[in-house]
C-alpha positions as CSV (number, residue, x, y, z in Angstrom):
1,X,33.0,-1.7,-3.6
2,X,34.9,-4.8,-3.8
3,X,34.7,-6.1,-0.7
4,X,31.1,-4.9,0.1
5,X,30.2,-7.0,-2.8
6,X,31.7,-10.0,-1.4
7,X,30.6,-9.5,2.2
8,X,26.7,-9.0,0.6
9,X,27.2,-11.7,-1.5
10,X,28.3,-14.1,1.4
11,X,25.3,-12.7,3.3
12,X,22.8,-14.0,0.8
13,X,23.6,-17.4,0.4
14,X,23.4,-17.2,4.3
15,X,20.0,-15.9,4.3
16,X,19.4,-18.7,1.8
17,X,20.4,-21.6,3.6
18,X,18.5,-19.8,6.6
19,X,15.4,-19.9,5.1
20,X,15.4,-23.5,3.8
21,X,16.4,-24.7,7.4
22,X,13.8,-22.5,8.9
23,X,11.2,-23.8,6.5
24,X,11.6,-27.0,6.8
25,X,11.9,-26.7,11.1
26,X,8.4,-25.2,10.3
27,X,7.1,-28.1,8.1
28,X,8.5,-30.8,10.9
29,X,7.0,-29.2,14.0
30,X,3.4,-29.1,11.9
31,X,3.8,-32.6,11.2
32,X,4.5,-33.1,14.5
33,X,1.3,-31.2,15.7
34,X,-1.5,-33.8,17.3
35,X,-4.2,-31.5,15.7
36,X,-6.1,-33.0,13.5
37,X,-7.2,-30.7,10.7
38,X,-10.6,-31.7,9.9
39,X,-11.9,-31.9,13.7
40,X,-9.9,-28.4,14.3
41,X,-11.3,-26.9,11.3
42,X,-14.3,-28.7,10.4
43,X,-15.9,-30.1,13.5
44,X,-16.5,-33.5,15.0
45,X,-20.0,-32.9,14.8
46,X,-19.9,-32.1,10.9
47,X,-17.9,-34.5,10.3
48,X,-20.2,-37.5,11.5
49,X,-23.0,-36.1,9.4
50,X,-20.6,-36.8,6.7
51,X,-19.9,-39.6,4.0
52,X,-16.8,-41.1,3.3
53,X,-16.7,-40.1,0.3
54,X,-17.3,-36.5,1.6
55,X,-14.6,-37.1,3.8
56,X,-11.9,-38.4,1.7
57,X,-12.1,-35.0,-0.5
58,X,-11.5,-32.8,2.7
59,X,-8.4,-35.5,3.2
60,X,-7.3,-34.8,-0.1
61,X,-7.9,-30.7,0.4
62,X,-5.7,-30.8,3.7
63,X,-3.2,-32.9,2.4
64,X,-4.1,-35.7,5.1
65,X,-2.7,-38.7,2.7
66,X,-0.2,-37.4,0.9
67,X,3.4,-38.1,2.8
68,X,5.3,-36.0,4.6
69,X,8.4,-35.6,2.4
70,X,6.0,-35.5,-1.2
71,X,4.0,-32.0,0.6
72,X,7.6,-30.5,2.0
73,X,9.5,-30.9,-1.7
74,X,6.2,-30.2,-3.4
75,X,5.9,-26.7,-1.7
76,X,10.0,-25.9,-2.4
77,X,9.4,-26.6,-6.0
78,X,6.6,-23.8,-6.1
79,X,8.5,-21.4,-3.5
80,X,11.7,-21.4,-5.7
81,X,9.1,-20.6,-8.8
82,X,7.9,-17.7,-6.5
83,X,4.8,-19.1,-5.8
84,X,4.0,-19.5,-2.0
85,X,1.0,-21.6,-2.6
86,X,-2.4,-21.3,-1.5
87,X,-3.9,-20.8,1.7
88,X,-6.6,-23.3,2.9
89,X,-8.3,-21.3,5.8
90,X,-8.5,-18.5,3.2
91,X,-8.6,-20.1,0.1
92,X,-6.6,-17.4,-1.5
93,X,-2.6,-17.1,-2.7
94,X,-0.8,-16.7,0.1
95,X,1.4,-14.2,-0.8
96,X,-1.9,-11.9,-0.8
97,X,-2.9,-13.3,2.8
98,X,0.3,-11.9,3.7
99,X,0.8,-9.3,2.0
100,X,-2.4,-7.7,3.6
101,X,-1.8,-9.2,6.7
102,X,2.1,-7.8,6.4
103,X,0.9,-3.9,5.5
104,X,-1.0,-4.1,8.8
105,X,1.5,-5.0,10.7
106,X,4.3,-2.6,9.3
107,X,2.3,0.2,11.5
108,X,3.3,-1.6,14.5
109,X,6.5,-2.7,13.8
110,X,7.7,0.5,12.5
111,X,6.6,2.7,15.4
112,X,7.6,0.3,17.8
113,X,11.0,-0.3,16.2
114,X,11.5,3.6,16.7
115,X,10.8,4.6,19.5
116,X,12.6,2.1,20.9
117,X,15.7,2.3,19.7
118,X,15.6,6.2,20.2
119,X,14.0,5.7,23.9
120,X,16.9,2.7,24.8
121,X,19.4,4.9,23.5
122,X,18.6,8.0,25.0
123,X,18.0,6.1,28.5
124,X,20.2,4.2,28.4
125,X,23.2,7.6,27.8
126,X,21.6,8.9,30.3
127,X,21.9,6.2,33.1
128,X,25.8,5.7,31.9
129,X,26.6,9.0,32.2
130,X,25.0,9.4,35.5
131,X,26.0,5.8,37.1
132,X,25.5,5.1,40.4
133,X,23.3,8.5,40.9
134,X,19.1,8.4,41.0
135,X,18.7,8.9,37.2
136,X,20.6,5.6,36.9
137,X,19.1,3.6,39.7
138,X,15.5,4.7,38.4
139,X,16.3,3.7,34.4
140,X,18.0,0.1,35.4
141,X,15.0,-0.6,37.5
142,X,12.4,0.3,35.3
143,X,14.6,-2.0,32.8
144,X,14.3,-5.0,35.1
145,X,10.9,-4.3,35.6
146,X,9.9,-4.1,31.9
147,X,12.0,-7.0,30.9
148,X,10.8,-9.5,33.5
149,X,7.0,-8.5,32.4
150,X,5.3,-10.4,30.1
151,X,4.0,-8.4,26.7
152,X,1.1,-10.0,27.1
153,X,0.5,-9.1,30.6
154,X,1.4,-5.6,30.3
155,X,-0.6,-5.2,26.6
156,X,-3.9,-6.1,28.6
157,X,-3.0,-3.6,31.5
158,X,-2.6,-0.6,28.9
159,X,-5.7,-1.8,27.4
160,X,-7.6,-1.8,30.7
161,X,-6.2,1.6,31.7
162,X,-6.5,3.5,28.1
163,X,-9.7,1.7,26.6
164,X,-11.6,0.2,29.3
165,X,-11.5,3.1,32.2
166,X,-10.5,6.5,30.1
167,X,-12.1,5.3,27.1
168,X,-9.7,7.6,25.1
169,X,-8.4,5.0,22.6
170,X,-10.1,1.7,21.0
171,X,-10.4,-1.4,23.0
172,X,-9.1,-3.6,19.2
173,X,-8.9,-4.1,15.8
174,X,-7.2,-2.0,13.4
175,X,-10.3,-0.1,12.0
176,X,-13.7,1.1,13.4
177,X,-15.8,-1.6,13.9
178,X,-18.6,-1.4,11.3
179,X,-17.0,1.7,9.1
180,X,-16.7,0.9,5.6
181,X,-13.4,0.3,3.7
182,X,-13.1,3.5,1.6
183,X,-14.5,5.3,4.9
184,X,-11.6,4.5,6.9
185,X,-8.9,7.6,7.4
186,X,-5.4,7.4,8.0
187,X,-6.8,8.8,11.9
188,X,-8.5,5.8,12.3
189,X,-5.7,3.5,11.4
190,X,-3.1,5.5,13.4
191,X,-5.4,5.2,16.8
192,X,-6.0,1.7,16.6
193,X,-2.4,1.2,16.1
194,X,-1.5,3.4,19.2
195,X,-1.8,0.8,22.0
196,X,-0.2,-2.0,20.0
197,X,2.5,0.0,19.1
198,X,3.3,1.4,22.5
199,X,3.1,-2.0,24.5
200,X,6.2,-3.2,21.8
201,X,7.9,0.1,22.0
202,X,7.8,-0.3,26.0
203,X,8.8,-4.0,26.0
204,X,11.9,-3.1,22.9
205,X,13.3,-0.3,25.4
206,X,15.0,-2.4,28.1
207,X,17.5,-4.7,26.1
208,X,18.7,-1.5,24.0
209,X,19.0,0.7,27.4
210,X,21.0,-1.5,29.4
211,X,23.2,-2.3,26.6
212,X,23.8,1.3,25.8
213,X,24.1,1.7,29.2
214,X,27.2,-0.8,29.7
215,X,29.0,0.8,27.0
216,X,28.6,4.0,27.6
217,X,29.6,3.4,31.3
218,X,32.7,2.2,29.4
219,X,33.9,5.2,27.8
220,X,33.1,7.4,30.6
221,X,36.1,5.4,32.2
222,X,38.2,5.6,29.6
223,X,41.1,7.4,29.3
224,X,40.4,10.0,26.7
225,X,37.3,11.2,28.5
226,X,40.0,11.5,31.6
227,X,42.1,13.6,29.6
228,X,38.5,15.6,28.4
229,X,37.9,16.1,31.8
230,X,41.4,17.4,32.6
231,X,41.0,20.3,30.3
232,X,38.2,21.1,31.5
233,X,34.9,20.1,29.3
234,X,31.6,19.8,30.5
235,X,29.3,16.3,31.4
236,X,27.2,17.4,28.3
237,X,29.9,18.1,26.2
238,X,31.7,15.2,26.7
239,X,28.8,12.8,26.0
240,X,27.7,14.7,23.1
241,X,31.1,14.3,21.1
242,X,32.6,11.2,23.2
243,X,30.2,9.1,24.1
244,X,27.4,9.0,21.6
245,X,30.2,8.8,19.3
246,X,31.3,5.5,20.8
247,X,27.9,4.0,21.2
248,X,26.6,4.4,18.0
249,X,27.8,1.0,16.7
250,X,26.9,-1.2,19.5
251,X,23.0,0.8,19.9
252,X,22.7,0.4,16.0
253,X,23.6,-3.3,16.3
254,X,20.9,-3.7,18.9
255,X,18.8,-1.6,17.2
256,X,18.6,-4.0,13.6
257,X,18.9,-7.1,16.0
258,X,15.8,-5.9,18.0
259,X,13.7,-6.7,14.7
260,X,13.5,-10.2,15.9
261,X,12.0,-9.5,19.4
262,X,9.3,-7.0,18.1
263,X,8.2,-10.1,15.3
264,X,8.4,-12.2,18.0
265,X,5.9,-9.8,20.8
266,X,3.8,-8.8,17.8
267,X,2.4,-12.1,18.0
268,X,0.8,-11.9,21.4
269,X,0.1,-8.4,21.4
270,X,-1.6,-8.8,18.2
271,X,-4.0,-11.6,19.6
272,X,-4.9,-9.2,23.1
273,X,-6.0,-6.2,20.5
274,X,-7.7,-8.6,17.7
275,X,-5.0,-6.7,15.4
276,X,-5.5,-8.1,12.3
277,X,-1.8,-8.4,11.3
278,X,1.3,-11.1,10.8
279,X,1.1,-12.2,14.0
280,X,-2.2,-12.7,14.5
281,X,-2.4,-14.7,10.6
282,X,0.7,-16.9,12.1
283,X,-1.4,-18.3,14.9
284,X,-4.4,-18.7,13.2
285,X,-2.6,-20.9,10.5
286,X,-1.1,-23.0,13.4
287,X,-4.3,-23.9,15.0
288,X,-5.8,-23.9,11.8
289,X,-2.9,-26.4,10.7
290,X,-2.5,-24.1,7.3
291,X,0.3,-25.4,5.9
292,X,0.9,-23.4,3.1
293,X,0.2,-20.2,4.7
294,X,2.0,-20.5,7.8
295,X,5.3,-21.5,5.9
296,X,4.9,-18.3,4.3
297,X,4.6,-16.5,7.1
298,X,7.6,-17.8,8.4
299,X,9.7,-17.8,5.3
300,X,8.5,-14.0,5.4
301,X,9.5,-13.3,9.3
302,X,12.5,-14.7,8.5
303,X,13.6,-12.7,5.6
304,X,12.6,-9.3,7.0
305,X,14.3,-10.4,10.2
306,X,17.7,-11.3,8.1
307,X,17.4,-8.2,6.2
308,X,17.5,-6.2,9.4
309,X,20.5,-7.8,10.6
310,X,22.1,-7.4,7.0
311,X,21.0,-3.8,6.9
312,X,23.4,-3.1,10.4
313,X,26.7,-5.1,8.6
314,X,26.1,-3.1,6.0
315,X,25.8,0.3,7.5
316,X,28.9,-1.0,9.7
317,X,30.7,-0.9,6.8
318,X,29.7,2.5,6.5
319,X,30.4,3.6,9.1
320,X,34.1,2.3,9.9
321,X,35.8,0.4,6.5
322,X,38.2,-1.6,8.6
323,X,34.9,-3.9,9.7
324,X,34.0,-3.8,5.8
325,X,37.4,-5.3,4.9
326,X,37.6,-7.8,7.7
327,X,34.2,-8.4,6.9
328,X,34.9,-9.2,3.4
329,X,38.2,-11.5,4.1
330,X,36.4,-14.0,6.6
């Protein structure tokens, strides 16, 4: 118990430091931006129909005047109070902007984080066990193919075959268009989620399978599952107790670490399907130039993100206490 404290402990003020460098890479590359926040979000037209005096308040609201450094130690004063600020696309607290945005989005990440992990695991056992035979040639190409496509790319072509020429699930959004709050059933939320969540699942499968795969090729060549073979044990047997034994570790590392990719493709697949979710929140406070918000959105992403990677150490530690202990001396 010791030593898991320790390790935890060291892990937090990791995550800490994290999400004060991220934060303030966030603040510096939106300072940085050439958008102009009252032409993005006002107009160019408005604004010459306005007075100065008219002008100099929307300054004020954006934060247009007030220096760089002021607006980064102003917001890490509130953050460290727990308050994340206020949005000013929304004009609401941002930690309800994304906490509403963020319960959409758990439907996508959740399925998606899934079934891939149990898909790239299961593929890729079954292309290490059978290497160099078809099953293995037709699961490393299908790898290749799915990593070199874009998410992008391939969310618009499931949309075009599913929505557009079946017609058997919706073309966007997360709930019927035009359907009432309290109307809307956990059906309807699960079917607009379908197509979002399968184009992350498909794009999370090939890292995790050819991974797996490598590893499992590995102790299909060792010598213990020489000796299994010796006496006289099946190809099923001896993946079942030797090899899914030996590839739980790496697969569950890839499987927290793969957190990061699905944030990271929820962003564009969010925008093809109109999803209302985290990702789609992130790029409207970009172009918006939301300060506020987007820094919570990132401080956010990257918590969850740490988490997941802080989840696998610890279950590592679980699983075999020699890492906890090494772990915990470093």
């Amino acid at each position: 118990m010791k030593h898991r404290l320790q390790f935890a402990g060291k892990k937090l003020l990791r995550m800490a430091l994290l999400l004060l460098g991220v934060s303030l890479t966030a603040f510096l590359l939106m300072s940085a931006s050439p958008l102009d926040p009252l032409r993005t979000n006002v107009g160019q037209a408005a604004l010459g129909a306005m007075s100065p005096e008219q002008i100099a308040k929307l300054e004020d609201y954006w934060g247009v005047n007030t220096p760089p450094v002021e607006r980064y130690l102003g917001w890490l004063s509130d953050f460290v109070r727990g308050d994340l600020g206020t949005s000013l696309l929304y004009r609401q607290p941002v930690t309800r902007v994304v906490g509403q945005r963020l319960q959409n989005s758990l439907w996508l990440m959740a399925a998606a984080w899934v079934l891939s992990g149990v898909l790239g695991l299961a593929l890729g056992v079954i292309a290490g066990a059978c290497r160099g035979r078809l099953p293995d040639r037709l699961i490393r190409g299908y790898c290749l193919l799915i990593s070199s496509t874009p998410a992008f790319w391939l969310a618009l072509l499931l949309l075009m075959i599913f929505s557009v020429w079946l017609g058997v699930l919706p073309i966007g959004l997360s709930v019927p268009i035009g359907t009432d709050a309290a109307a809307v059933t956990l059906a309807d939320r699960l079917r607009h989620a379908v197509l979002p969540a399968l184009t992350l699942s498909i794009t999370g499968v090939a890292g995790i399978a050819l991974h797996t795969r490598e590893k499992m090729c590995d102790v299909m060549d060792s010598d213990y599952v020489l000796f299994a073979r010796a006496r006289g044990e099946s190809r099923a047997a001896i993946v079942l107790r030797h090899g899914l034994r030996n590839v739980a570790l790496p697969a569950l590392t890839l499987q927290f670490a793969s957190i990061s990719e699905i944030f990271g493709g929820s962003v564009l697949v969010e925008q093809v399907f109109s999803y209302p979710g985290l990702g789609q929140c992130a790029v409207t406070a970009g172009l918006g130039s939301d300060l506020p918000l987007l820094l919570g959105i990132t401080v956010v992403s990257a918590a969850i993100v740490f988490g997941g990677n802080l989840a696998a150490d610890l279950l590592y530690g679980v699983v075999d206490p020699k890492i906890r202990r090494g772990a915990a001396r470093t």
